[in-house]
Residue frames relative to the residue before (quaternion, step in Angstrom):
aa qw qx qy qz dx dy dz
X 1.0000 0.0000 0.0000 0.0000 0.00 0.00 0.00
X 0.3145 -0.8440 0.3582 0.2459 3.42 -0.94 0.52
X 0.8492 -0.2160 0.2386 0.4186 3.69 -0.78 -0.02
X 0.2269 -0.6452 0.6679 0.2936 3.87 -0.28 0.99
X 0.2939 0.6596 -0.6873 -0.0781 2.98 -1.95 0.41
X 0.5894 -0.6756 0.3946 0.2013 3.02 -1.61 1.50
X 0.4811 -0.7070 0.3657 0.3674 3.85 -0.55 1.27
X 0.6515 0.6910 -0.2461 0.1936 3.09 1.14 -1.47
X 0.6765 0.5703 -0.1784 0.4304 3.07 1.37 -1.38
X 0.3839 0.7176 -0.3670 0.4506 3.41 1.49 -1.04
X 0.9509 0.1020 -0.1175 0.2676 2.51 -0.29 -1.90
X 0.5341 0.5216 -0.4712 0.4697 3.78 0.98 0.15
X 0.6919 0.3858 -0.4810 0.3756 3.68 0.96 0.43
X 0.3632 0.6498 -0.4651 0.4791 3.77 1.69 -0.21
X 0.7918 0.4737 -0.2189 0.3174 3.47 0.65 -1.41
X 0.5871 0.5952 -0.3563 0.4173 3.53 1.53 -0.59
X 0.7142 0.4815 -0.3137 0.3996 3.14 1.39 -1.25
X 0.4909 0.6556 -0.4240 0.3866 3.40 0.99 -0.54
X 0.6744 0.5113 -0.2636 0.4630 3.49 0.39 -1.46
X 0.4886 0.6220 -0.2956 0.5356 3.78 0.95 -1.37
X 0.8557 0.2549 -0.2910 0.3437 3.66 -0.19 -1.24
X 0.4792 0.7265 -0.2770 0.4072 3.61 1.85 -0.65
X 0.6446 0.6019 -0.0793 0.4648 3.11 1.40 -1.08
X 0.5846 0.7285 -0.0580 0.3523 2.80 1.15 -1.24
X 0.6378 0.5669 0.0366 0.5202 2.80 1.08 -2.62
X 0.7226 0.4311 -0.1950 0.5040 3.84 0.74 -1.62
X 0.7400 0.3219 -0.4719 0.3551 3.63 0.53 -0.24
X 0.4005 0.7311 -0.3952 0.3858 3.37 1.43 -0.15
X 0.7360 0.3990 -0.2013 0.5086 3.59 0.87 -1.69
X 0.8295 0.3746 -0.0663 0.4090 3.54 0.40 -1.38
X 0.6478 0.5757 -0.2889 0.4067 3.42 1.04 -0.77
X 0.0224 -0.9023 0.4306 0.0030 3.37 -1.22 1.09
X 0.4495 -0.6134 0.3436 0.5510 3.90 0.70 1.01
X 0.5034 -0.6032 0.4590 0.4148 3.68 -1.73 0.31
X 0.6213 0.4868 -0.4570 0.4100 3.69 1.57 0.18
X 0.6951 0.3659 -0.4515 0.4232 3.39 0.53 0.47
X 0.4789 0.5863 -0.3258 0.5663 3.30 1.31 0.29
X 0.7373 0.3829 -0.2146 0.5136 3.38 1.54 -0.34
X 0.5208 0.6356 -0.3002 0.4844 3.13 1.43 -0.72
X 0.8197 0.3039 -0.1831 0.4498 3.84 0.86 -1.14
X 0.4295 0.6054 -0.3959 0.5406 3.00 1.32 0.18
X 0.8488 0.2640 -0.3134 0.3340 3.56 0.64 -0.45
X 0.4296 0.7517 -0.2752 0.4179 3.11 1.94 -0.45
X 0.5889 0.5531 -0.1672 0.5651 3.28 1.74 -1.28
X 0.6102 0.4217 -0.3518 0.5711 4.02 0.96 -0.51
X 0.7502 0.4047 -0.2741 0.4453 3.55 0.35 -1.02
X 0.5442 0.4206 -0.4079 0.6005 3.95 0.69 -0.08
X 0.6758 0.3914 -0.4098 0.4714 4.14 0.20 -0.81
X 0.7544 0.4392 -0.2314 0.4295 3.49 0.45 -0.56
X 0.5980 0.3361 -0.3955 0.6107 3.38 1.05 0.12
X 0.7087 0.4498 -0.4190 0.3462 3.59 0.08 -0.46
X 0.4449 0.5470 -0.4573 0.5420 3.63 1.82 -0.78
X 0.7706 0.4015 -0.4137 0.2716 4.12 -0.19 -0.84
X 0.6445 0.5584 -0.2198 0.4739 3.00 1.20 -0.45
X 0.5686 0.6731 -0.3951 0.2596 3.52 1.26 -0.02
X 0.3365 -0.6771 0.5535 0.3492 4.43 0.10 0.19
X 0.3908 -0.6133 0.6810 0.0854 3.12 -1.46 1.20
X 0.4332 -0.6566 0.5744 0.2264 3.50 -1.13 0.88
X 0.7447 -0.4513 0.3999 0.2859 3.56 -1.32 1.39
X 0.0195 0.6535 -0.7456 -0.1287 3.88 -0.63 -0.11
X 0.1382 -0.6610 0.7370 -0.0290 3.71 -0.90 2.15
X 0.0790 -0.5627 0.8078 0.1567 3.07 -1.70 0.25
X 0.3388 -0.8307 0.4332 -0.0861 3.16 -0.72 1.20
């Protein structure tokens, strides 16, 4: 005879791994170190801050 085994557990471990490999898969596609998450983050300050010096102040006329 062969080995009892409990379905349930099976299958809520098939399902863990599944999720696991899903997971997996998304940090591949979407996922992005915290240095490149830092890197554009600052690239993004340093471009706002140049484009701010670079902005022209309206004339004050007294008319």
């Amino acid at each position: 005879m062969g080995d009892v085994v409990n379905l349930n557990r099976f299958r809520k471990q098939k399902a863990k791994e599944e999720r696991a490999a899903k997971a997996a898969e998304n940090r591949v596609v979407h996922g992005r170190t915290k240095a490149e998450r830092t890197a554009e983050q600052k690239r993004q300050d340093n471009q706002t801050a140049d484009l701010d010096g670079k902005k022209l102040e309206p004339a004050d006329q007294d008319d």
